[in-house]
N, C-alpha and C positions, 0 to 999 in steps of 0.2 A: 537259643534260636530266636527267643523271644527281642532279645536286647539288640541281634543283629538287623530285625527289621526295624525298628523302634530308630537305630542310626541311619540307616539308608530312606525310611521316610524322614528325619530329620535332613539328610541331606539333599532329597527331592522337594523339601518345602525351602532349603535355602536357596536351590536352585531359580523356585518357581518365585521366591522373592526378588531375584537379583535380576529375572526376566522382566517381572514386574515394576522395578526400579528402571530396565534398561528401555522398554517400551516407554514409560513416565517422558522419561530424557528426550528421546526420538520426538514423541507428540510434540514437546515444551520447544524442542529445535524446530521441529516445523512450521510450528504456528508463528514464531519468528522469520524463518524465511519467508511463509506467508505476507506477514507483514512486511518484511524488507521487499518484496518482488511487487506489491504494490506500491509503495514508495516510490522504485526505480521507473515504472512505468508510468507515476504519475509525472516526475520529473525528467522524462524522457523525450516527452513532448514539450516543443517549443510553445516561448511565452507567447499567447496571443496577442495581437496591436489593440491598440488602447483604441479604444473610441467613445467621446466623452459621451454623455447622453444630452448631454444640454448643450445646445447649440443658440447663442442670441439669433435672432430673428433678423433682428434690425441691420447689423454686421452682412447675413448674408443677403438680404433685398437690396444693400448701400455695394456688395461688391456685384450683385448679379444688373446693378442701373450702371454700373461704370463697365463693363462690357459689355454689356447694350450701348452706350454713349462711344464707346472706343472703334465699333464695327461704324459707324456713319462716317 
């Protein structure tokens, strides 16, 4: 009777190992899709337009004198 339980908790520990292998897998997929669905979301959005930051000065006071000059 002794040997009977001895194989069925051996077979409830293979069990509770192969759960534990299949929950591992699950996590390890998720946290991939995790990453993948951020990804798609960052690339999901349109590129935003460029806008330099440095603008010459002098370019825009020389076109903003020649349409002041052009309304006369």
């Amino acid at each position: 009777m002794w040997a009977m339980s001895n194989v069925t908790l051996s077979a409830g520990d293979r069990l509770k190992r192969e759960l534990q292998r299949a929950v591992e897998r699950i996590r390890t997929e998720l946290d991939k899709i995790e990453i993948l669905s951020a990804a798609m979301s960052a690339f999901s959005k349109p590129v935003p337009d460029y806008e330099p930051g440095f603008r010459h000065l002098r370019h825009v006071t020389a076109s903003a004198l020649e349409l002041n000059s052009a309304r006369r």
